[in-house]
C-alpha positions as CSV (number, residue, x, y, z in Angstrom):
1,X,147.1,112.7,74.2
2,X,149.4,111.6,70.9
3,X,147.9,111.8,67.6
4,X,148.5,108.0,67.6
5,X,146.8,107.5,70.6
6,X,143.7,109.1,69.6
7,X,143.5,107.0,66.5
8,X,143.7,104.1,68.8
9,X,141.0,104.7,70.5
10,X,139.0,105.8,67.9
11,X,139.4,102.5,65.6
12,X,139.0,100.3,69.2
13,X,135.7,102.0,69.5
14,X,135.1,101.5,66.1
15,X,135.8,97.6,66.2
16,X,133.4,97.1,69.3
17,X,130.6,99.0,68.1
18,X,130.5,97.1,64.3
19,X,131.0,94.0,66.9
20,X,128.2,94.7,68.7
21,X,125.7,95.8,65.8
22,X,125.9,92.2,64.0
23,X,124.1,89.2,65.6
24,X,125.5,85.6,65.7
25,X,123.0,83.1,63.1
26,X,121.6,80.7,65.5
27,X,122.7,77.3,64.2
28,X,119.6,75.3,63.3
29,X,119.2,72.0,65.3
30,X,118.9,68.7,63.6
31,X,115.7,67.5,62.3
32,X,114.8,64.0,64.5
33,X,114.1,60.7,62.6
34,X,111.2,59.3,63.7
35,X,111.6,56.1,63.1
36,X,107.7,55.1,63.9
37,X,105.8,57.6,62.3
38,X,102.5,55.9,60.6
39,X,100.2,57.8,58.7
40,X,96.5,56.7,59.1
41,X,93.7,56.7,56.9
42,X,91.9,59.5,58.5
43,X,95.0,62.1,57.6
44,X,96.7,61.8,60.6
45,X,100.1,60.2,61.8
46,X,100.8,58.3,65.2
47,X,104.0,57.8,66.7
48,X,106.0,56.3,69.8
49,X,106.6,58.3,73.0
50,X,110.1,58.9,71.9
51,X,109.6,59.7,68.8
52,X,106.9,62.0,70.0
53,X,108.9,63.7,72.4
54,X,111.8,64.2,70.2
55,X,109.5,66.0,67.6
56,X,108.6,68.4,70.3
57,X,111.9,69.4,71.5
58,X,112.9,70.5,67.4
59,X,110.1,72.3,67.6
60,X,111.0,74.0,70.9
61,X,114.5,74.5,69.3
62,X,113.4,76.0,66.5
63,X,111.1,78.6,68.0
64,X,113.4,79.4,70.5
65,X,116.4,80.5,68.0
66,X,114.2,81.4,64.9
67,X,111.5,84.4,66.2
């Protein structure tokens, strides 16, 4: 093998490993508005079904690309 050659390789393998070594940043999903959120007297909050449902998918989101 060239000289050349074996540089080649070399800085390909290079390149792939530093690839391979850095994760992509999950992109963070986009908070809901929740249009019917109430907050009660007692502390709580109530909400619509939608609403309710959409809350629990961010929060699926989130643990999913954030452990």
């Amino acid at each position: 093998m060239t000289t050349q050659l074996k540089i080649l390789l070399m800085l390909s393998a290079i390149t792939l490993t530093g690839c391979q070594a850095c994760p992509t940043i999950p992109i963070k999903p986009e908070r809901p508005r929740l249009e019917s959120l109430v907050k009660t007297p007692e502390g709580g909050i109530t909400l619509n079904r939608q609403d309710a449902l959409d809350l629990i998918l961010y929060v699926y989101d989130l643990e999913d690309g954030y452990e």
